[in-house]
C-alpha positions, 0 to 999 in steps of 0.5 A: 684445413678446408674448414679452417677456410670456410670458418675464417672466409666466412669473416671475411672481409670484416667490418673493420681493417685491423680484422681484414689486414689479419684475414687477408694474410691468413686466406692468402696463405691457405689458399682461399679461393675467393680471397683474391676477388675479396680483396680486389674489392676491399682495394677498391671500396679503401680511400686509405692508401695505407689499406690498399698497400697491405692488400696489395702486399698480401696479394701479391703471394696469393696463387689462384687468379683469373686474368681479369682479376691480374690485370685489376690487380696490377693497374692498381699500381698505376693509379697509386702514381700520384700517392706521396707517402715517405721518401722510399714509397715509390720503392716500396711499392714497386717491390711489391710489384716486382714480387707479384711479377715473379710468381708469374710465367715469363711470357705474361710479364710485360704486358701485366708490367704495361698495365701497372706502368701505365702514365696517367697524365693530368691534363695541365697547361704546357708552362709559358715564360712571360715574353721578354726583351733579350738583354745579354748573353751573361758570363762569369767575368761579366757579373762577378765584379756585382757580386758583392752587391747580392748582400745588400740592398736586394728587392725581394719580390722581383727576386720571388717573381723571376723564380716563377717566371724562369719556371725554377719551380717546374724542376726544382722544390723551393721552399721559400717564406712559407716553409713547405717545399713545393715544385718539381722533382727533376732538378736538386731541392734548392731550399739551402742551395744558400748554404752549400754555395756562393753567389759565384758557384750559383751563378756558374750552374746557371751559367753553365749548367751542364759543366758539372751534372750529378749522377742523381739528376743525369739525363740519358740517351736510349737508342732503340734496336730499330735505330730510334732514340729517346732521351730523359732522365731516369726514374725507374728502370727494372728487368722489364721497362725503362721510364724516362722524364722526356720534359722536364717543364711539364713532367712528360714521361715515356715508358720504354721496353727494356728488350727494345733497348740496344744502347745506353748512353750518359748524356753529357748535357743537363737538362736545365737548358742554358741563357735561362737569364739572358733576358735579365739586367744586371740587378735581376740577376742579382735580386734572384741570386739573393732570393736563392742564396737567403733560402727565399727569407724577406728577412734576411739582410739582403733585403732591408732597405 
């Protein structure tokens, strides 16, 4: 077997990734000495996630190891926060991590985790609603006898408009004219949000929208054994740390330690906070339901003059 080692480390790392992803595993598996710092190098010389995932997965079962060497291998993880790949990536890649975890002693778990959990926050301006004068504190009797008036006549770019300045897009995707769904991941994807609800069942959830709160998009109040608390929505959570969106206009988040956790409570309000249109006429109201109902479409009937 000790040939077979030399023969095949002596390959690696090869010129090209489809000899080094069939290296990688087999150096893994025999026990290699080397093919950890190998690799470890081979992560850091890739700009293709896809490359870096593989080693990561192959690594993840190598068993000789330095600590300088764990610590690089599970801040990796934290630098792959940003990589958006398929729908069940972010899953994908903290399995990978969670199996790494397990091959270790239980005392070395946490701080490791820390390592791999660690936010990397982007600088980013802290978003600002434009100032505007209070006009009403809307209900649902006050605006249901307009409804109808959402069909027809609407203004399309005041409707666009208020979808920015309200800051819709900071929690929610919205696809609109151009087809691409961009905006935050807080709240529900609101591209068909026109067709599943009415006008009326729309303006509900803006009204109230902590009435009726989705598991999916619950938010979740942490009292800590020293008697603090914390509160955010869910976005991980394992044996080991808890990580919670704390604001969900700039995507702030906090990691939690799961053994400092003694309570775990639902929260029963949404973290879309209420009066987002109380600085708005009874026609803005109406433009804005009519730029979520029609999809963000200028086309559609609502809008032709």
């Amino acid at each position: 077997m000790q040939i077979g080692i030399e023969k095949l480390g002596k390959q690696y790392p090869a010129k090209s990734f489809a000899l080094n992803r069939e290296l990688c595993q087999l150096l893994v598996y025999l026990g290699a000495p080397d093919v950890v710092e190998k690799t470890l190098a081979l992560m850091d010389q890739s700009d293709e996630p896809a490359e870096q995932i593989w080693y990561a997965l192959c690594l993840r079962e190598a068993g000789t190891w330095t600590p300088a060497q764990r610590e690089h291998y599970f801040s990796w993880f934290a630098k792959m926060q940003d990589y958006h790949g398929g729908n069940s990536s972010k899953k994908f890649l903290a399995r990978i991590r969670d199996l790494a975890l397990e091959k270790l002693p239980e005392a070395d778990r946490p701080a490791l985790l820390a390592l791999a959990e660690k936010v990397i926050e982007k600088p980013k301006p802290a978003p600002l609603m434009p100032a505007r004068p209070f006009v009403k504190n809307w209900t649902l009797p006050d605006l249901e006898p307009a409804l109808a008036g959402v069909n027809q006549g609407r203004d399309f770019n005041r409707g666009k408009k208020l979808f920015g300045e309200l800051l819709c897009a900071q929690c929610h995707l919205f696809a609109g004219t151009g087809g691409l769904a961009k905006g935050g991941a807080v709240g529900p994807d609101l591209t068909a949000v026109g067709s599943r609800f009415s006008a009326h069942d729309i303006l509900a959830k803006i009204l109230d929208p902590s009435k009726t709160i989705s598991d999916q998009y619950a938010s979740y109040l942490f009292t800590m054994k020293d008697g603090s608390m914390v509160g955010g929505q869910v976005t991980e959570e394992n044996h080991y740390l808890v990580t919670v969106i704390v604001d969900p206009f700039s995507g702030a988040k906090q990691n939690i330690p799961a053994g400092n956790i003694a309570k775990k409570e639902k929260s029963p309000v949404s973290l879309m906070p209420p009066g987002l249109i109380t600085t708005l006429s009874q026609d803005e109201v109406l433009d804005l339901l009519a730029y979520l109902q029609n999809g963000g479409n200028e086309k559609a009937k609502a809008f032709a003059k």
